[in-house]
C-alpha atoms as one frame of an Amber mdcrd trajectory, in Angstrom:
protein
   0.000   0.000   0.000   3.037   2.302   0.724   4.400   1.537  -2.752   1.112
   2.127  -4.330   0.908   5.778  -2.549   4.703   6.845  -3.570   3.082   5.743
  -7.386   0.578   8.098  -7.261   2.352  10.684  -9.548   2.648   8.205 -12.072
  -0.636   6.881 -11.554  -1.930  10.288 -12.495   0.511  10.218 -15.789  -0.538
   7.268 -16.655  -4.605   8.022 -16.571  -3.333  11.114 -18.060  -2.239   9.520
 -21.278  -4.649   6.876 -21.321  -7.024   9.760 -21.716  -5.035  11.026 -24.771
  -4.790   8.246 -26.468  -8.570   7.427 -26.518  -9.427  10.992 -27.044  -6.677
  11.029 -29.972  -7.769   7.641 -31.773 -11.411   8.597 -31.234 -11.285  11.492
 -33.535  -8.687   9.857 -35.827 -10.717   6.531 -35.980 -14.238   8.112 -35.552
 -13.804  10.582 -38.722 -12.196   7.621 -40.942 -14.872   5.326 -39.145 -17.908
   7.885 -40.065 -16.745   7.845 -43.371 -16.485   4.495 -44.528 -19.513   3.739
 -42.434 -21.307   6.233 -44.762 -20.277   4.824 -47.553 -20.638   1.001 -46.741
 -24.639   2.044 -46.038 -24.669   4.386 -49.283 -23.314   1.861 -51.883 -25.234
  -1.066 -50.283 -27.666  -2.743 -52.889 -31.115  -1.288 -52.319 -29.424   2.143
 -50.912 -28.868   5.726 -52.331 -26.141   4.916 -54.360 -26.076   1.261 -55.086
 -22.838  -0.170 -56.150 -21.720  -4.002 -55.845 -18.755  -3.538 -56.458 -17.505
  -0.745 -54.494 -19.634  -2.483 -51.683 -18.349  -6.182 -51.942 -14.495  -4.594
 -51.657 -14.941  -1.978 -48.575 -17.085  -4.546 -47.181 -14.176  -7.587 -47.467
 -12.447  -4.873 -46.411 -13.850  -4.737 -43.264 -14.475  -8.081 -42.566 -10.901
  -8.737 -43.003  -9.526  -6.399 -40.468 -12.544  -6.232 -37.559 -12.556  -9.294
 -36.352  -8.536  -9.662 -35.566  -7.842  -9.248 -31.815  -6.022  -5.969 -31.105
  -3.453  -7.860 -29.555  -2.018  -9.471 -32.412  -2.988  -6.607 -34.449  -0.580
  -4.680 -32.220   2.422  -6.698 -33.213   1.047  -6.792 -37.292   0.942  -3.066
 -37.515   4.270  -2.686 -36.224   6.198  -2.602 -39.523   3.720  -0.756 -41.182
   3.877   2.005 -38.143   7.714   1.558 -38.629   7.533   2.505 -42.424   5.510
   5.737 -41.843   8.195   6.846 -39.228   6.323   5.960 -35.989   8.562   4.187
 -33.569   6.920   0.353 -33.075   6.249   1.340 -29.229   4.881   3.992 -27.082
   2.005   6.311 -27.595   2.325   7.150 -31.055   2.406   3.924 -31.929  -0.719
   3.127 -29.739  -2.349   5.892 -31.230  -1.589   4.795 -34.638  -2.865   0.879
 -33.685  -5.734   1.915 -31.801  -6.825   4.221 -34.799  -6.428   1.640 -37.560
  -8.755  -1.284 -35.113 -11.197   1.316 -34.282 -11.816   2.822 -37.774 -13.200
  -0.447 -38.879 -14.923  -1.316 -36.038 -16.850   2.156 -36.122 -17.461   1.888
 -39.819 -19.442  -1.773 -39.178 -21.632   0.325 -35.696 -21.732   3.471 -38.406
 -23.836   1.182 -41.146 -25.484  -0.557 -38.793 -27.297   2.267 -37.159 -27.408
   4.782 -40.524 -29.630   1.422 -41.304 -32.475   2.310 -38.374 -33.604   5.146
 -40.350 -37.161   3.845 -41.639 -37.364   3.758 -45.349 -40.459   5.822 -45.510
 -38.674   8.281 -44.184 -36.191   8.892 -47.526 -39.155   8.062 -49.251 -41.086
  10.901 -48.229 -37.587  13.033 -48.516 -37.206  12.011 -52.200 -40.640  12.753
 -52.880 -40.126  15.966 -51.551 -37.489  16.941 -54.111 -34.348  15.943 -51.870
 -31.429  15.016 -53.797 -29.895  11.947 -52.918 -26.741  13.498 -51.749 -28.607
  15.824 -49.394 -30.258  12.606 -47.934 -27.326  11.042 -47.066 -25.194  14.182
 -45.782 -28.236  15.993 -43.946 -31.417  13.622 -43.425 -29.768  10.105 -42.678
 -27.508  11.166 -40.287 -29.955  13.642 -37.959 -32.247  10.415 -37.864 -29.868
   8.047 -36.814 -28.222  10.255 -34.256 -29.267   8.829 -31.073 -28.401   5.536
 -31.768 -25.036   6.896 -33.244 -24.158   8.630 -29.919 -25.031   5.125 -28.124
 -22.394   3.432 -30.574 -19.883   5.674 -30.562 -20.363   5.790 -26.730 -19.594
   1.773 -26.793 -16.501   2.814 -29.023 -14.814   4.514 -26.377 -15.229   2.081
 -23.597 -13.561  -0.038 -26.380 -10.617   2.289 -26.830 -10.018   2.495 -23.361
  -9.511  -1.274 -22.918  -7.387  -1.181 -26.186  -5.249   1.924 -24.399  -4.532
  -1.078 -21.601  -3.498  -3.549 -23.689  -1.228  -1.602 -25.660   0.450  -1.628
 -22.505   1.948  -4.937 -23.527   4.263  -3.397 -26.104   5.252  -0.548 -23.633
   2.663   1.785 -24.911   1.815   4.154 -22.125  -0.972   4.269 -20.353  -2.464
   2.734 -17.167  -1.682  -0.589 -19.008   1.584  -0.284 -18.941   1.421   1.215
 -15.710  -0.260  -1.755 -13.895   2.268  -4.465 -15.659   5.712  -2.799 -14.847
   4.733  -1.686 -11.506   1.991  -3.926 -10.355   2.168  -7.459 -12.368   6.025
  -7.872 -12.559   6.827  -6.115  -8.931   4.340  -8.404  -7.744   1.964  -5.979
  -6.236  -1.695  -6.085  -6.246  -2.559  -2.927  -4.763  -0.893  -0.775  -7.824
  -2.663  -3.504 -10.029  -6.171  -2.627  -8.861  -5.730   0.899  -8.395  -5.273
   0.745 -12.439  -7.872  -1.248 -12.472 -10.604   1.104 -10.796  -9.537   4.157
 -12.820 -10.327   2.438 -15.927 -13.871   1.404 -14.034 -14.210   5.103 -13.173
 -13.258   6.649 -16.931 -15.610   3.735 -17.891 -18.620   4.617 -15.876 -18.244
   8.506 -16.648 -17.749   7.933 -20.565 -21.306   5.289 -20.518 -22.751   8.018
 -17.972 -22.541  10.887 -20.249 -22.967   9.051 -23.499 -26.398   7.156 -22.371
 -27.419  10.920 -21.210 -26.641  12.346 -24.443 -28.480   9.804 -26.114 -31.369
   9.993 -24.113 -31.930  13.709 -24.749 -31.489  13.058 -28.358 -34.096  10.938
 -28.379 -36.432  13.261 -27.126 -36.370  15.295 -29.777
């Protein structure tokens, strides 16, 4: 317990860059994320801009790189990190691996919601005199923006437990902090104090995120 208290600065640097590496791969990976989402649901067959083949490729795409764990993808993205000039550890390079997992994984929650809009709704847009375009820039995602704040809500309580394992390849972050001072020195206290800040950053990120949502809703 002693220990853990003489850690406390670097407890508090830790946290500290946790919280800038989520914050930092959430608007890398959210804007590349919203953007292939958006175009996944737009090229679809049946959608605003129907197109197999651009579909069937960002949709392999996808499929190819969402479901590998971001462990290993952590150790496959090193020489490509490398060979943009980001050194294979510490937070850069967890930015740079956290971005690449989470732009996929957004893109998939992206579709999936843009998809809730009700199809009368573009119907009656269209018959309106919408253009397409202005549908799927303006109309689609106003509709779908309470259940887009609920998934991009889940996508940070993802990046947070991604900031902790990139701990394993001396990333930063309370990861790193709770294995080189708590697993390897044996100590369980500085172990679980990591662990309840990322329960805390948790709770506050769902917190706000399920309130945003809810007054969205009400609208």
């Amino acid at each position: 317990m002693d220990r853990l208290i003489d850690l406390l600065p670097q407890l508090w640097e830790a946290t500290l860059e946790t919280l800038y590496v989520a914050t930092a791969a959430l608007i890398l990976g959210g804007l590349g994320g919203l953007v292939l989402g958006m175009a996944l649901y737009a090229t679809r067959p049946g959608s605003l801009f129907p197109n197999r083949v651009v579909f069937g490729i960002l949709n392999v795409i996808v499929n190819t790189f969402r479901p590998i764990p971001f462990i290993i993808l952590l150790a496959a993205v090193q020489p490509l990190a490398r060979g943009v000039g980001i050194p294979g550890i510490g937070v850069p390079f967890a930015i740079f691996a956290i971005t690449i997992a989470s732009l996929f994984a957004i893109s998939r929650i992206v579709e999936q919601n843009l998809l809730t809009v009700r199809p009368g709704v573009i119907e009656a847009a269209r018959a309106a005199g919408a253009s397409r375009s202005r549908i799927l820039f303006r109309l689609i995602p106003r509709e779908a923006l309470g259940p887009l704040a609920l998934g991009y809500t889940f996508v940070v309580v993802a990046l947070v437990d991604m900031t902790a394992m990139a701990g394993a390849v001396a990333a930063g972050g309370l990861g790193e902090f709770a294995i080189n001072y708590g697993f390897k020195q044996f100590n369980p206290w500085v172990t679980w104090a990591a662990v309840l800040v990322i329960v805390v950053i948790v709770q506050a990120v769902q917190f706000l995120g399920n309130g945003l949502a809810r007054r969205i809703l009400r609208r």
